[in-house]
C-alpha positions in Angstrom: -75.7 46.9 42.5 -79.1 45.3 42.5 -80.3 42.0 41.5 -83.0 40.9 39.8 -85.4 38.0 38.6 -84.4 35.8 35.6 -86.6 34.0 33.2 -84.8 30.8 32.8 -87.1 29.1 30.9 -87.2 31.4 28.3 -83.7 31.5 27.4 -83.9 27.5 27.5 -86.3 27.9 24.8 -84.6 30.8 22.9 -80.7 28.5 23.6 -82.9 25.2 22.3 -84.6 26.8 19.0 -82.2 29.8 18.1 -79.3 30.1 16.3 -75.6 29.6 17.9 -75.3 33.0 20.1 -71.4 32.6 19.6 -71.6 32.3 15.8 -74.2 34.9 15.5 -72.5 37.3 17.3 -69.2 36.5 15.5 -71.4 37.0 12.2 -71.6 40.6 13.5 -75.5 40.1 14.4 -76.5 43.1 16.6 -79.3 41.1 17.8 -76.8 39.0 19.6 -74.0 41.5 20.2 -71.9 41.5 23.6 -68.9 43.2 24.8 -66.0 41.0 23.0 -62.6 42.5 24.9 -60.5 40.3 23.0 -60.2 38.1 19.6 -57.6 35.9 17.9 -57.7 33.7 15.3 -58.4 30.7 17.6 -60.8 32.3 20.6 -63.2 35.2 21.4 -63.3 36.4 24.9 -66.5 38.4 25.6 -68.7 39.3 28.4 -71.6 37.6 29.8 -74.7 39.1 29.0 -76.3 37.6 31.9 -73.7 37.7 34.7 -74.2 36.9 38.8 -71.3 37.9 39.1 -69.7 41.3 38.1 -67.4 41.2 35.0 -68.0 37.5 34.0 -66.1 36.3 31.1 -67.1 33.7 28.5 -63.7 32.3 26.0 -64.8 30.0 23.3 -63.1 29.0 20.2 -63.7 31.0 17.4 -64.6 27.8 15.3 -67.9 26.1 16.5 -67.1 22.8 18.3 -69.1 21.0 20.5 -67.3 18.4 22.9 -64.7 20.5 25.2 -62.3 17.6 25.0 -63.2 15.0 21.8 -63.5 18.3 19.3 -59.7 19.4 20.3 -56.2 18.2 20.0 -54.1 18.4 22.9 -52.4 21.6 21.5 -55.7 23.0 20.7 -56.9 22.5 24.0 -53.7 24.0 25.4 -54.2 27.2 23.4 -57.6 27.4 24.9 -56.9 27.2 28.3 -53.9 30.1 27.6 -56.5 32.1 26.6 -58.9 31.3 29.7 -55.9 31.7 32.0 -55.2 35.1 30.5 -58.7 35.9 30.3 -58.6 35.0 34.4 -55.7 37.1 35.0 -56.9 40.0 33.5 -60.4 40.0 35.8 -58.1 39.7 38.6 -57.0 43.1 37.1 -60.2 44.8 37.0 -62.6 43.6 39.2 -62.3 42.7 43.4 -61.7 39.0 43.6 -61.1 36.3 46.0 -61.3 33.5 43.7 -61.6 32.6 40.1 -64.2 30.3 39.1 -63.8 28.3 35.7 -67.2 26.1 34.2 -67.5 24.6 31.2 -70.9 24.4 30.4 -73.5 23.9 27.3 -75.5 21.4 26.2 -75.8 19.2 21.8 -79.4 20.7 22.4 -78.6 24.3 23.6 -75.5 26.1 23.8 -73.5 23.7 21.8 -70.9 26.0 21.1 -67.5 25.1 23.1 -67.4 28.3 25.7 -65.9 28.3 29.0 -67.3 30.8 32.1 -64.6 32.9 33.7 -66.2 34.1 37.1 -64.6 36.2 40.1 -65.9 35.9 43.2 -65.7 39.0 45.4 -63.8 38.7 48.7 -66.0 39.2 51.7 -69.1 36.4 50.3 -70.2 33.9 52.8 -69.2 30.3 52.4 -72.9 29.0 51.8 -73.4 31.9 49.5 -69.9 30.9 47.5 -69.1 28.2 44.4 -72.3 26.7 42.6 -74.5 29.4 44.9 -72.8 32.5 43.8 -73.3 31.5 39.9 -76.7 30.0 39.5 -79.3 31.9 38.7 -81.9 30.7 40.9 -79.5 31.3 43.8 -77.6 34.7 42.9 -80.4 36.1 41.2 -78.8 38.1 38.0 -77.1 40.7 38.7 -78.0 44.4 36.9 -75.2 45.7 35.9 -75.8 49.7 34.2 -74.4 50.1 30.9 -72.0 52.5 31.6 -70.3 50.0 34.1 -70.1 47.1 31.7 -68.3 49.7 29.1 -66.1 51.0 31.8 -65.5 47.3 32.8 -64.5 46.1 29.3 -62.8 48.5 28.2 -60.4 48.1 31.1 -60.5 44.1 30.4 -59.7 45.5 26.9 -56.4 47.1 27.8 -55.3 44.2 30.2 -55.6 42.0 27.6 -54.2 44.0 24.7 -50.6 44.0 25.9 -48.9 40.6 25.0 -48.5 37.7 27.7 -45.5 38.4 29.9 -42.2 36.8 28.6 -39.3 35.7 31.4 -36.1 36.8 30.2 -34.0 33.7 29.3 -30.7 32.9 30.6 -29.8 30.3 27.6 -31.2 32.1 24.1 -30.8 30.6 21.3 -28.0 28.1 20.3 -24.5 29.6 20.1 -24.7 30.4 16.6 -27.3 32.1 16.1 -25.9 34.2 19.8 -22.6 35.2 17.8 -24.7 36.1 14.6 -26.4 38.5 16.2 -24.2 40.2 18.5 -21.7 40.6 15.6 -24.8 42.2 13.8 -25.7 44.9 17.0 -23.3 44.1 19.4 -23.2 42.0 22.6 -26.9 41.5 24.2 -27.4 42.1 27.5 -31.0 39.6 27.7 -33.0 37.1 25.4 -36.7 37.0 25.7 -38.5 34.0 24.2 -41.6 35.6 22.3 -42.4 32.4 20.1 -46.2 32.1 19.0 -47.6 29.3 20.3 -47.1 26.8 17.5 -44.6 24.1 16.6 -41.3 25.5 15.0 -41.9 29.2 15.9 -38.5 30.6 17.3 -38.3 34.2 17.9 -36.5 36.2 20.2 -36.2 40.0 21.6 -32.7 40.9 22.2 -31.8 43.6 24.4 -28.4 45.3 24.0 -25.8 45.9 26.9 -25.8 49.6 26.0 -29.6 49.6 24.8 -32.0 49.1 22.0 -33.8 46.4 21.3 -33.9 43.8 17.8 -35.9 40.9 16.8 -34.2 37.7 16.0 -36.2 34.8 13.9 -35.2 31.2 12.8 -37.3 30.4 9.8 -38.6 27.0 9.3 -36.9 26.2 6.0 -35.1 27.4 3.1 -38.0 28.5 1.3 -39.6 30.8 4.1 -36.3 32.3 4.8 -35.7 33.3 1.1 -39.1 34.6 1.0 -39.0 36.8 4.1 -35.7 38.0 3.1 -36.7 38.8 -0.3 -39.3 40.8 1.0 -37.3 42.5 3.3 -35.1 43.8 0.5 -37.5 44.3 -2.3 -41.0 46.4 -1.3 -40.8 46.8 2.5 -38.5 49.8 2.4 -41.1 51.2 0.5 -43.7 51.8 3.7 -41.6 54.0 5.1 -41.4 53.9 9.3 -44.6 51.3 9.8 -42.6 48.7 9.0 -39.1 47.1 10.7 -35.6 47.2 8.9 -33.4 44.1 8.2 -30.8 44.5 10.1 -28.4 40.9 9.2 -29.2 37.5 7.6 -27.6 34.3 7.9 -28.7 31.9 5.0 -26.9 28.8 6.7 -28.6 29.3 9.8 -31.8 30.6 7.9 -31.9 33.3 10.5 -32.4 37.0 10.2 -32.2 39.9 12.9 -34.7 43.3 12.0 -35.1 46.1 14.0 -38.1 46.5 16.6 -41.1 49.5 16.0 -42.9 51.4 19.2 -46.1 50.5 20.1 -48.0 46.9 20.3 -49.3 44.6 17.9 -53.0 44.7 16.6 -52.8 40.9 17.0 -55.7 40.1 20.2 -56.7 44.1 20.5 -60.3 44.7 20.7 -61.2 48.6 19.0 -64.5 50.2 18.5 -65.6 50.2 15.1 -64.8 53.4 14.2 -61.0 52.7 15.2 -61.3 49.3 13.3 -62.6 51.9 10.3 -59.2 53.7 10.5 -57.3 50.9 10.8 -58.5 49.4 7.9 -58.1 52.3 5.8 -54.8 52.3 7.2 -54.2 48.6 5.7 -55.6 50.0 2.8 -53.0 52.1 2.0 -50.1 50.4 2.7 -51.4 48.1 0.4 -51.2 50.3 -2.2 -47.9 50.9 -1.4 -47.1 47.7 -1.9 -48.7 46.7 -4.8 -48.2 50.0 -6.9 -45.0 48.8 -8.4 -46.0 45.3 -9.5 -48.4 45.1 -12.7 -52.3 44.5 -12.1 -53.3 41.0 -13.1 -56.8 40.2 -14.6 -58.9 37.8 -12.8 -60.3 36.1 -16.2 -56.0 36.0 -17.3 -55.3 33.8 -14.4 -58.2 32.2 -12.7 -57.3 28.9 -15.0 -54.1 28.8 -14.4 -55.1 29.4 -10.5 -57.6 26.5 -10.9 -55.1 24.6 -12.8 -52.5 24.6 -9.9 -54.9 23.7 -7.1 -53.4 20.1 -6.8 -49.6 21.5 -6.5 -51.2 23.8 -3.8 -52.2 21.0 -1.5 -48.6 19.8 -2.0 -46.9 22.9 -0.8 -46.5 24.2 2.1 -48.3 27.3 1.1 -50.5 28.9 -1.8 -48.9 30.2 -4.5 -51.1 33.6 -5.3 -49.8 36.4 -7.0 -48.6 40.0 -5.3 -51.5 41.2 -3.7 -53.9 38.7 -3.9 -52.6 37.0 -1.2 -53.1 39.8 1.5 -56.4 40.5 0.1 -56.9 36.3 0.8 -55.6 37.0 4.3 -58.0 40.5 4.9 -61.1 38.8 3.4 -61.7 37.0 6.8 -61.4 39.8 8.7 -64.0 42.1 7.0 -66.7 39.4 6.3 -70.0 40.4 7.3 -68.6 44.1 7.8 -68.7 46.0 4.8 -67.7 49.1 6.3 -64.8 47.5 7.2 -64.1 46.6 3.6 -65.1 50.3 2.6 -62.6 51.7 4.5 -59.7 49.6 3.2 -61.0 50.2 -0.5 -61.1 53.8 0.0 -57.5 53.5 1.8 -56.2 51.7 -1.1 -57.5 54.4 -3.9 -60.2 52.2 -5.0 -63.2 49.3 -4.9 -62.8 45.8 -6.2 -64.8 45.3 -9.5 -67.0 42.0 -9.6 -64.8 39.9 -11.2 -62.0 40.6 -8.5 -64.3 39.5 -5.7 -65.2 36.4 -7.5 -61.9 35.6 -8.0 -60.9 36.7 -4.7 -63.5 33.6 -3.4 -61.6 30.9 -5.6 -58.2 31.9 -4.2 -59.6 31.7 -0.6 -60.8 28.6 -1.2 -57.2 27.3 -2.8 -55.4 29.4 0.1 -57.9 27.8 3.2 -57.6 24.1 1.5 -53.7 24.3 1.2 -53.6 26.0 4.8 -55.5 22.9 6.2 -53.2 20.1 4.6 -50.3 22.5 6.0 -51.7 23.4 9.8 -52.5 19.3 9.8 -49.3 17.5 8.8 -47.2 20.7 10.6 -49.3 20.9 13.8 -50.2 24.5 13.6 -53.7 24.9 14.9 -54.3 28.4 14.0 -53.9 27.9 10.5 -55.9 24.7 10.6 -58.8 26.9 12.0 -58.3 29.6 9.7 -58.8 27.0 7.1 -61.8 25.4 8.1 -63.3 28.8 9.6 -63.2 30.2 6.0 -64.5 27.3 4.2 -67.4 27.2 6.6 -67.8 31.2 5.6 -67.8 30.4 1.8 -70.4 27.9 2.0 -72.9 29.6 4.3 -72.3 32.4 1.5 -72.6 30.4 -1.6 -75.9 28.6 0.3 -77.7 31.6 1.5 -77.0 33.4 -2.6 -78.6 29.9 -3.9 -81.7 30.6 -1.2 -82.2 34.0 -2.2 -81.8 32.9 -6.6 -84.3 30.0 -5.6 -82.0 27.2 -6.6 -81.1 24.7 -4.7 
């Protein structure tokens, strides 16, 4: 694979006077589009447009910060690294490598967005040619990788980073009580897997039976999220059919609750081409319909007031209070911003568009639901809902400032 000659002081000037790169191609801007083999709500992994070495990664943090260390808590900055540490492992998968390389790099007056370079250097490089000299520029020279190798490449850094993070089998499992709750549910278990998110107060396990199968078991964080998950689980998640898991036993007192576990692996992290995302929406789409078809359509203009009206108790709670539906539409909004065809597909999966007045009101209750999530993810510690938050307030005013540009008002 040949190398080539790279005008350095170009990019400077484009890194110094463009936009963000990151942002923009989060935005969905083709003219600064790379191969992005995996996103979450908290980081985007992608490949380096300008590599010296093959398969180099980039991870940044979805939300555009600036100082690698001052911009982050400590748990923000663990779930960073995670992600860079998976991001490592999974080049170790695909490409020949020696030694991993991590940089963080950037600049306030260029390349101010947070990103750290994952590099693997190929076994078999001389020492003088290894470290700084195998990732500068002016010493590597860039390296020309074809397009059909940088597909191949991340779609096989796609895959590797698709399946969860390994979980150890734990000897201990939950406490005792929540142990006899379940095997008096399924029967006795053979293994406990911790599969937590990373978050304060997330406790979930996989049980494994002595004679088979396999169940999810959850402690809920309170009263109130218990009562709601169960009352879900009982009222309109039967109707979805076989795409959704079956409630298997509760126990209020322990505010626990052991379902059944579905084939195949979670969307959460996967990377798909857009005509997969297309399906996939349309997909969501329709089981939202499913959902919602029994409870009775409610106008925007009938409760944007009382929305508006309850916006203090919503920075009280733990959650917004929206009504069936508008909620997961609150949640979906983020995803299909700046895709429309992304938003066409779920409208056409769910038998119809949004009029006008749904969208508007669809923009006050994810303003309510990103407020309320950022007093929540800051007093509870829960980072990813603290950058979903601020992520989708920073989306609503771009909007609302670039529709004031184009009226001519200021």
């Amino acid at each position: 694979m040949k190398r080539i000659e790279f005008d350095e002081q170009a990019y400077a000037r484009r890194s110094r006077s463009g936009p963000c790169f990151i942002c923009r191609m989060l935005a969905g801007d083709e003219e600064f589009r790379h191969e992005v083999v995996y996103r979450d709500e908290q980081h985007v992994v992608f490949l380096d447009r300008y590599p010296t070495l093959l398969g180099k990664l980039l991870v940044a943090p979805v939300a555009h910060r600036r100082d690698v260390i001052g911009d982050f808590t400590a748990a923000q900055s663990a779930a960073l690294w995670h992600t860079v540490h998976r991001a490592g492992a999974a080049l170790q998968q695909v490409v020949p490598t020696e030694r991993i390389y991590l940089q963080s790099l950037g600049s306030h007056s260029g390349n101010s967005h947070v990103h750290i370079h994952v590099a693997a250097l190929p076994p078999g490089v001389p020492y003088e040619q290894q470290q700084t000299a195998a990732l500068l520029w002016e010493s590597a020279g860039l390296l020309d990788v074809p397009t059909e190798e940088t597909a191949r490449i991340a779609a096989r850094l796609r895959a590797a980073l698709a399946a969860p993070p390994a979980a150890e089998p734990s000897a201990d499992g939950p406490a005792p009580a929540v142990r006899e709750f379940t095997e008096q549910a399924v029967g006795r278990i053979a293994s406990w897997t911790d599969v937590s998110w990373a978050r304060p107060g997330s406790r979930v396990w996989r049980a494994t039976g002595a004679e088979g199968g396999q169940w999810y078991v959850k402690i809920h964080r309170g009263a109130r999220f218990h009562q709601r998950e169960v009352r879900a689980y009982r009222t309109w998640v039967p109707g979805l059919g076989a795409a959704t898991p079956r409630l298997v036993a509760v126990d209020a007192d322990l505010s626990a609750v052991v379902v059944t576990a579905l084939p195949g692996r979670p969307l959460h992290g996967a990377v798909h081409p857009p005509e997969q995302q297309r399906a996939i929406f349309h997909q969501v789409g329709a089981l939202a319909a499913a959902i919602h078809r029994p409870a009775p359509a409610a106008g925007p203009d009938d409760t944007l007031s009382a929305a508006l009206e309850k916006m203090e108790r919503h920075l009280d709670a733990a959650r917004t209070h929206l009504a069936p539906g508008d909620a997961d539409f609150v949640r979906l909004a983020d995803l299909w911003a700046g895709r429309p065809d992304l938003l066409e597909a779920l409208t056409d999966g769910y038998g119809r568009t949004f009029t006008t007045a749904e969208l508007e009101y669809l923009t006050v209750l994810e303003a309510l639901d990103a407020v309320s999530g950022i007093q929540y993810g800051a007093a509870a510690g829960d980072p990813e809902l603290l950058e979903r938050g601020l992520r989708t307030l920073t989306r609503l005013r771009a909007t609302a400032e670039a529709a004031a540009r184009r009226e001519g008002t200021t």
